[in-house]
N, CA, C and O atoms as CSV, one atom per row, in Angstrom:
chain,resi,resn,atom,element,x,y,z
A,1,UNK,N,N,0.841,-1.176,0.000
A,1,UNK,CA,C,0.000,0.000,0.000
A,1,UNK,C,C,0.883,1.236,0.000
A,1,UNK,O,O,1.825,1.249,0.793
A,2,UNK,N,N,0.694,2.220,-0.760
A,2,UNK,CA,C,1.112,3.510,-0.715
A,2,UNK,C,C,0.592,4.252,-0.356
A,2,UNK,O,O,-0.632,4.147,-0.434
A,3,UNK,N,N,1.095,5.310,0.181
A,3,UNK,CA,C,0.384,6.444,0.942
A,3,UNK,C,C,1.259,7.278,1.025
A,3,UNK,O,O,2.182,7.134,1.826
A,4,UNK,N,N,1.149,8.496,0.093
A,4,UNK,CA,C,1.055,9.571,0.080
A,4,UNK,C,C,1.024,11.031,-0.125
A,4,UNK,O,O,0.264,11.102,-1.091
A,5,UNK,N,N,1.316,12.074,0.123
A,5,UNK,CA,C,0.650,13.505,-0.140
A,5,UNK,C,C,0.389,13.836,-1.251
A,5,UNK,O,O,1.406,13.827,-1.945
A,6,UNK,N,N,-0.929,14.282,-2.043
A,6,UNK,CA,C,-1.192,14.878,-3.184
A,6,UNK,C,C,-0.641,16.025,-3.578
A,6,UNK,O,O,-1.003,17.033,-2.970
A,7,UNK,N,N,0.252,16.153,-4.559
A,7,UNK,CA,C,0.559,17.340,-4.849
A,7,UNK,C,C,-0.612,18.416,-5.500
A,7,UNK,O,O,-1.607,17.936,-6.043
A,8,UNK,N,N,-0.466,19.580,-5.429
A,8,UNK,CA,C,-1.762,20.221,-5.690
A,8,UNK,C,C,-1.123,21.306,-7.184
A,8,UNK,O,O,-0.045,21.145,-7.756
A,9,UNK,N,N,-2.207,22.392,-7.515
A,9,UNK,CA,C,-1.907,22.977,-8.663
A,9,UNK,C,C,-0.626,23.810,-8.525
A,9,UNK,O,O,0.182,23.734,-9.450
A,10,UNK,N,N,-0.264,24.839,-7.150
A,10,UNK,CA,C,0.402,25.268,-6.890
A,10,UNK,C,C,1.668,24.570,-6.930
A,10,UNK,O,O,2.673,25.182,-7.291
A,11,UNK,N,N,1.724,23.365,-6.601
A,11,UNK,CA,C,3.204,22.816,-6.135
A,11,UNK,C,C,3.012,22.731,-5.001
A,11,UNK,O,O,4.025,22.142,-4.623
A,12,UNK,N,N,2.306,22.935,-3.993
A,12,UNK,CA,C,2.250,22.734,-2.273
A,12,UNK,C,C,1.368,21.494,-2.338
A,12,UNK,O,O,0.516,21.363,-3.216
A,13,UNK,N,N,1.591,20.589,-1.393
A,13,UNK,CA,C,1.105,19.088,-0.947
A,13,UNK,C,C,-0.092,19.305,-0.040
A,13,UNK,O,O,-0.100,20.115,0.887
A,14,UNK,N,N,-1.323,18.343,-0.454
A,14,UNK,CA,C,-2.364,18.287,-0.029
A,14,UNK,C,C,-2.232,17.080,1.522
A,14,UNK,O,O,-1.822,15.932,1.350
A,15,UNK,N,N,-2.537,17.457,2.562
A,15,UNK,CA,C,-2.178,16.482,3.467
A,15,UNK,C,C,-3.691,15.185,3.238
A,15,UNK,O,O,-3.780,14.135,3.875
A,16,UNK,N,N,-4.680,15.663,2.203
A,16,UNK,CA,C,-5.501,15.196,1.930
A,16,UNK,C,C,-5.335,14.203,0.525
A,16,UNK,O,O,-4.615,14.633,-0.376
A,17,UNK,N,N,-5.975,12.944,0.369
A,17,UNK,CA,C,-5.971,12.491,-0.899
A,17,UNK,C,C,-6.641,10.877,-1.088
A,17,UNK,O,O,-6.264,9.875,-0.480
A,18,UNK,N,N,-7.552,10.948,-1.941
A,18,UNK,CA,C,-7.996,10.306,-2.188
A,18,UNK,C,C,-9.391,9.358,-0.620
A,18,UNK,O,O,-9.701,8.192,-0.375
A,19,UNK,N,N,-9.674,10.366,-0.170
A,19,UNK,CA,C,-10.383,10.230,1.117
A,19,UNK,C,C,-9.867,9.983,2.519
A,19,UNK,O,O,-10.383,10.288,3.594
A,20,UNK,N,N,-8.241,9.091,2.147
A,20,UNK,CA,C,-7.623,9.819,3.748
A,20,UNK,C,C,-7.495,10.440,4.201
A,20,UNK,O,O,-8.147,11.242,3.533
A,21,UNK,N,N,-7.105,11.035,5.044
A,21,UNK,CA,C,-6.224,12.267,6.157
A,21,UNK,C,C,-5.170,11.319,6.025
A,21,UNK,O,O,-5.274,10.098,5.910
A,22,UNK,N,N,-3.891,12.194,6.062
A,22,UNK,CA,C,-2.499,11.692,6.482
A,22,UNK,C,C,-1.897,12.530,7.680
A,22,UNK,O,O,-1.777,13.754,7.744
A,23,UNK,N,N,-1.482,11.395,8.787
A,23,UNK,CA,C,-1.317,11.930,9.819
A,23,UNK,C,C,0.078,11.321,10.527
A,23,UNK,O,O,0.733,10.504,9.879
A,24,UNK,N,N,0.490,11.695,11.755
A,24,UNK,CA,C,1.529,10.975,12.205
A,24,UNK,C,C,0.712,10.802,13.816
A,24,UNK,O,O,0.170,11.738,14.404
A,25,UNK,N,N,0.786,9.489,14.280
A,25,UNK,CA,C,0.141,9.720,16.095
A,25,UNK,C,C,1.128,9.822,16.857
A,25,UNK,O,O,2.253,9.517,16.460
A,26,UNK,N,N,0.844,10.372,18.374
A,26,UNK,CA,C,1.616,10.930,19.814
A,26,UNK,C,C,2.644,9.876,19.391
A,26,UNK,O,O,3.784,10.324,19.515
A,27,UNK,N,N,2.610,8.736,18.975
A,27,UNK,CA,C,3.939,7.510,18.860
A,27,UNK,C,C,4.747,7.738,17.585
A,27,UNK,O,O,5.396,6.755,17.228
A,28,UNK,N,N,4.844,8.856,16.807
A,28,UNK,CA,C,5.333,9.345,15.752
A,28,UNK,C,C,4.924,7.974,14.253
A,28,UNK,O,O,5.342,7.773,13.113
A,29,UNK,N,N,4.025,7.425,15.070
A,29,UNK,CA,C,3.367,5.887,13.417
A,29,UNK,C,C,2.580,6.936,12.821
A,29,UNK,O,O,1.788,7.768,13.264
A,30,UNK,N,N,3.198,6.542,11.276
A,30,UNK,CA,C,2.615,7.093,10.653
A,30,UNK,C,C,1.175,6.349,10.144
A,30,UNK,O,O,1.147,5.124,10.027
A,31,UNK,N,N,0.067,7.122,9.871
A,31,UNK,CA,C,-1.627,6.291,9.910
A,31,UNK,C,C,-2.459,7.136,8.780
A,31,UNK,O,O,-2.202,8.305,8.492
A,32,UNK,N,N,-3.427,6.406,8.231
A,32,UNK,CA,C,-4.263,7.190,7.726
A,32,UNK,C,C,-5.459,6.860,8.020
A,32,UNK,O,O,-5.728,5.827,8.632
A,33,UNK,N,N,-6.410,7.793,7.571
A,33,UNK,CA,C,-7.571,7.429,8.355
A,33,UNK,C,C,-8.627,7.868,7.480
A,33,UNK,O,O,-8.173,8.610,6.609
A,34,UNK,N,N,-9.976,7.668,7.384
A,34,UNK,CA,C,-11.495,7.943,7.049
A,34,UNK,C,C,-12.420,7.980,7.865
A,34,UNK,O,O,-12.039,7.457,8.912
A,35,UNK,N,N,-13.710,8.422,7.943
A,35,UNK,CA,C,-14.561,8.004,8.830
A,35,UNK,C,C,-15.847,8.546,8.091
A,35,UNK,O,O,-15.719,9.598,7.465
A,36,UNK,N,N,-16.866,8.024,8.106
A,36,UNK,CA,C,-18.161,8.621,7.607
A,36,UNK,C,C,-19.511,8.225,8.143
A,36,UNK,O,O,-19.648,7.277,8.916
A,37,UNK,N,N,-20.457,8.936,7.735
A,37,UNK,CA,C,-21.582,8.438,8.369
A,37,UNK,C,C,-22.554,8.263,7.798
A,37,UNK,O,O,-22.547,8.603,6.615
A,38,UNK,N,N,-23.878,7.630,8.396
A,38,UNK,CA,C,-24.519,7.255,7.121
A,38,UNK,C,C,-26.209,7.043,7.967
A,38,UNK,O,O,-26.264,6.655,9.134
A,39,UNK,N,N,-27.089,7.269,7.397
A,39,UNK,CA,C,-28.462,7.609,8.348
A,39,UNK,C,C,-28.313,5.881,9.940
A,39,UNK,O,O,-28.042,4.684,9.849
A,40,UNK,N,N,-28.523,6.416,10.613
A,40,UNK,CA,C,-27.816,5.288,12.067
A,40,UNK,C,C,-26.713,4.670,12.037
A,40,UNK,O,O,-26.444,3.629,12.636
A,41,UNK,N,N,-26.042,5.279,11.348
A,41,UNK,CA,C,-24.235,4.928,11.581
A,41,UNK,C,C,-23.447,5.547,11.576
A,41,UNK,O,O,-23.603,6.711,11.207
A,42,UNK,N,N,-21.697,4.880,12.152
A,42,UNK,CA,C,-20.820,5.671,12.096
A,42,UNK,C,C,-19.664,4.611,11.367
A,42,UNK,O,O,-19.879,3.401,11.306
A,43,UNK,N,N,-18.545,5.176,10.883
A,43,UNK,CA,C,-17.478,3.948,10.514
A,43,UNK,C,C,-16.450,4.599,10.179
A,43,UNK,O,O,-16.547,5.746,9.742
A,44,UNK,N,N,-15.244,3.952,10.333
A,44,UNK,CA,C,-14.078,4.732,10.766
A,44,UNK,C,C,-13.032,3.653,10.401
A,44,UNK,O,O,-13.296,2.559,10.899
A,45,UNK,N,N,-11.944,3.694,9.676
A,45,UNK,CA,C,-10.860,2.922,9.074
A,45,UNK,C,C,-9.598,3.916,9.464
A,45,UNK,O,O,-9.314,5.077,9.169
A,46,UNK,N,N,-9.057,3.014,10.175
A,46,UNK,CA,C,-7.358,3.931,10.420
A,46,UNK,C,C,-6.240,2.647,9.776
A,46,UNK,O,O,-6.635,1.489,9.909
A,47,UNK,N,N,-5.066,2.849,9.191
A,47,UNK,CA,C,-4.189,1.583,8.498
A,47,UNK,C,C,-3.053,2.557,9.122
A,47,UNK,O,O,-2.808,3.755,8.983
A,48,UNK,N,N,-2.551,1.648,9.769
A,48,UNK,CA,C,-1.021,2.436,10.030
A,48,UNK,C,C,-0.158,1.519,9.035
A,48,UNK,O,O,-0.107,0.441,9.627
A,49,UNK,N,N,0.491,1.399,7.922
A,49,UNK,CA,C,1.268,1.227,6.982
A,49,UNK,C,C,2.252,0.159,7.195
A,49,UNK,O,O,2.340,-0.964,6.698
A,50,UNK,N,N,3.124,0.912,8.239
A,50,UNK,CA,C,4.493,0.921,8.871
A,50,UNK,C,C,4.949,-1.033,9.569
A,50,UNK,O,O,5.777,-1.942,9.516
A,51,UNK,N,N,2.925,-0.355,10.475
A,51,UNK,CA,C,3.104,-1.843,11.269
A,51,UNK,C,C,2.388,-2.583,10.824
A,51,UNK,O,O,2.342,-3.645,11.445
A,52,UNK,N,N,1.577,-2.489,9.720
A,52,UNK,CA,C,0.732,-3.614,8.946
A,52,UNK,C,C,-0.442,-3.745,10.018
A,52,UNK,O,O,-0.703,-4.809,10.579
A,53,UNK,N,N,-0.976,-2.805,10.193
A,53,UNK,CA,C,-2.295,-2.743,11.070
A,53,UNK,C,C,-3.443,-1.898,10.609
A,53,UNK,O,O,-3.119,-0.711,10.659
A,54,UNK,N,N,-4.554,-2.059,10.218
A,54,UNK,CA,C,-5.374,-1.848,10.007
A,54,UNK,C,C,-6.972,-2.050,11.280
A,54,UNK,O,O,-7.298,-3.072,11.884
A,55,UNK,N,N,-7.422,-1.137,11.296
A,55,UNK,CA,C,-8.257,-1.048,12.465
A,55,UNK,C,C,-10.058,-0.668,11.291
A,55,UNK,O,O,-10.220,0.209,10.442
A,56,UNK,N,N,-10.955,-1.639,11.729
A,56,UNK,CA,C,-12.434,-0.780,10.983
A,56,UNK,C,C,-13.475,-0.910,11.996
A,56,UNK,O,O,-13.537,-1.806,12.838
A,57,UNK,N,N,-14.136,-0.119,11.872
A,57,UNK,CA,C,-15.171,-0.337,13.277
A,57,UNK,C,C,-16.537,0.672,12.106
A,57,UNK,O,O,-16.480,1.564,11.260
A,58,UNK,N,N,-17.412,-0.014,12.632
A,58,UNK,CA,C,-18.866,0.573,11.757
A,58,UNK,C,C,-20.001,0.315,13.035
A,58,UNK,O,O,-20.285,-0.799,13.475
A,59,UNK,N,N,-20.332,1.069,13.315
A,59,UNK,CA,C,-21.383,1.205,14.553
A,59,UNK,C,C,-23.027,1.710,14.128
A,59,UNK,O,O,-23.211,2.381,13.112
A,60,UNK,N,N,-23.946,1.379,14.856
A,60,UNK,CA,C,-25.161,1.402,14.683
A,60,UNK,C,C,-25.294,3.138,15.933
A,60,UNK,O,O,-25.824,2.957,17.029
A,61,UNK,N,N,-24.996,3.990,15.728
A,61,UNK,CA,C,-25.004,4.752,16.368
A,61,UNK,C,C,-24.909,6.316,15.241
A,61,UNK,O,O,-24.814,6.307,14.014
A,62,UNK,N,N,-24.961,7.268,15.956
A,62,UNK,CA,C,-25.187,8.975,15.021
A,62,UNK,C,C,-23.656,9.701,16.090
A,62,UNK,O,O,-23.059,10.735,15.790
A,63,UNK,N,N,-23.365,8.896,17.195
A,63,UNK,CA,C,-22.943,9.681,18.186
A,63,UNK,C,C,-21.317,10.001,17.442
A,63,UNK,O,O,-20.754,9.114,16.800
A,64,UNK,N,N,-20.757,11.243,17.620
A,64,UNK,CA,C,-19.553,11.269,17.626
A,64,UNK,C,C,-18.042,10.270,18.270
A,64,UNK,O,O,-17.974,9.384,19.122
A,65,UNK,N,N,-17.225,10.779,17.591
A,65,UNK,CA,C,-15.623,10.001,18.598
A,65,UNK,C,C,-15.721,8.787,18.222
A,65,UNK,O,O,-15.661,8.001,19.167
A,66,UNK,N,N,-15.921,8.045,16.626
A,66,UNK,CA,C,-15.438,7.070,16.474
A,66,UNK,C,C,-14.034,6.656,16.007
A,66,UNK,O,O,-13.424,5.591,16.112
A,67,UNK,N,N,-13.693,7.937,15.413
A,67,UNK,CA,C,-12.265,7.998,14.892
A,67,UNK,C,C,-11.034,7.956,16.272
A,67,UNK,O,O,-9.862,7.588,16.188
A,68,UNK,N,N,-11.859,8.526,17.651
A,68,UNK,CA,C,-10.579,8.698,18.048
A,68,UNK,C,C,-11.269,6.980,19.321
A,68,UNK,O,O,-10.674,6.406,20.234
A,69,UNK,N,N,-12.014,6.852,19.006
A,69,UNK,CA,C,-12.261,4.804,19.797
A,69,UNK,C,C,-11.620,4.072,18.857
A,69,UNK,O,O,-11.048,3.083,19.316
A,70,UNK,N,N,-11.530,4.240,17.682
A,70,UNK,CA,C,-10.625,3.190,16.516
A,70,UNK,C,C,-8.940,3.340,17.052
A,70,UNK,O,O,-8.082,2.494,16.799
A,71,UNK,N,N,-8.766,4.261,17.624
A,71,UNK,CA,C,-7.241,5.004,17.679
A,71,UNK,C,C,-7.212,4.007,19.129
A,71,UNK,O,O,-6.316,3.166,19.209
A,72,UNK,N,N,-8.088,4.122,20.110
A,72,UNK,CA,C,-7.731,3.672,21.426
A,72,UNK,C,C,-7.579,2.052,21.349
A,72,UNK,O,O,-7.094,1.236,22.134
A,73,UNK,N,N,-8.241,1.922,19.985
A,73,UNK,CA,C,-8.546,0.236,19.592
A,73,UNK,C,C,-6.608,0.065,19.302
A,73,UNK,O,O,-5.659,-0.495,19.851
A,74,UNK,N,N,-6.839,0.873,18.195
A,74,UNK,CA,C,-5.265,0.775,17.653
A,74,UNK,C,C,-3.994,0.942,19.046
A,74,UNK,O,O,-3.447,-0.061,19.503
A,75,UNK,N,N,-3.812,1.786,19.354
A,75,UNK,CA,C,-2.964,1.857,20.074
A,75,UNK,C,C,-3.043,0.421,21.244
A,75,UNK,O,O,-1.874,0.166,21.534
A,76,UNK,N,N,-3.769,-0.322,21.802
A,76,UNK,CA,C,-3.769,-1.718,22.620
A,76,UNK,C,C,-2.890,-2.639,21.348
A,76,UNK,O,O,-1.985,-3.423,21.630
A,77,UNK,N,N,-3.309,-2.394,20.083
A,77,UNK,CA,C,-2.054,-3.849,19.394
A,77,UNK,C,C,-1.203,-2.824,18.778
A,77,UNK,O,O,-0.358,-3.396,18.089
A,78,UNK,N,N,-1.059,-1.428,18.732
A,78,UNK,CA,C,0.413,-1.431,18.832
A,78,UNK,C,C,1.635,-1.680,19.862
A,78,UNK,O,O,2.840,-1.912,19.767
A,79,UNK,N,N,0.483,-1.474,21.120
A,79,UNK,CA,C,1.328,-1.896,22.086
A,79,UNK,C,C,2.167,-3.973,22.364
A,79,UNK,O,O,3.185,-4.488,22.826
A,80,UNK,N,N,0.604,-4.484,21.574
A,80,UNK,CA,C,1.356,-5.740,21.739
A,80,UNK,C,C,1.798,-6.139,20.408
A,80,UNK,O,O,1.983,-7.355,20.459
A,81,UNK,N,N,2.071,-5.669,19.173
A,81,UNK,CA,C,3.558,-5.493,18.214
A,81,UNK,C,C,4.480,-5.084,19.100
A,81,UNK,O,O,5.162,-6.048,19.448
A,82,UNK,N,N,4.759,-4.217,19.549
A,82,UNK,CA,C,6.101,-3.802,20.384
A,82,UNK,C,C,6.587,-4.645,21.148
A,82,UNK,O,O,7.799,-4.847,21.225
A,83,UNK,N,N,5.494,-5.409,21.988
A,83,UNK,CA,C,6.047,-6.548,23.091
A,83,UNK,C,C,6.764,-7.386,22.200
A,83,UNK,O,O,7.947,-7.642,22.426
A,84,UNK,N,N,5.978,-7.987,20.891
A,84,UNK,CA,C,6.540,-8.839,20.132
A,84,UNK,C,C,5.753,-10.046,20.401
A,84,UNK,O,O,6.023,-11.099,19.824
């Protein structure tokens, strides 16, 4: 998988592309992410690249903060990649 920055008309890089966000988390992994919603749902895809982790969660809910519950998901198996 590849990932990343769109160059734009100017010559300056879109941190946006092709429906990700490109981001780096508090652990400097680099991740990308989506999230959308849809009449009683929410759903949210983060792939961190680096560590071959991919996180999706799709909920029967309208409520906000699924992007950052996918992240709290993610961060528990980055922690156990690191253990090894």
């Amino acid at each position: 998988m590849v990932l990343s920055k769109m160059e734009i008309n100017n010559g300056d890089y879109s941190d946006y592309g092709f429906g990700y966000q490109l981001e780096t988390d508090k652990n400097g992994n680099s991740l990308a992410w989506h999230s959308g919603r849809s009449r009683g749902g929410r759903n949210a895809l983060i792939i961190y690249p680096d560590l071959k982790l991919f996180i999706c969660m799709s909920t029967n809910t309208n409520g906000e903060g699924i992007v950052n519950e996918a992240e709290e998901i993610a961060n528990y198996f980055i922690e156990v990649l690191k253990k090894g």
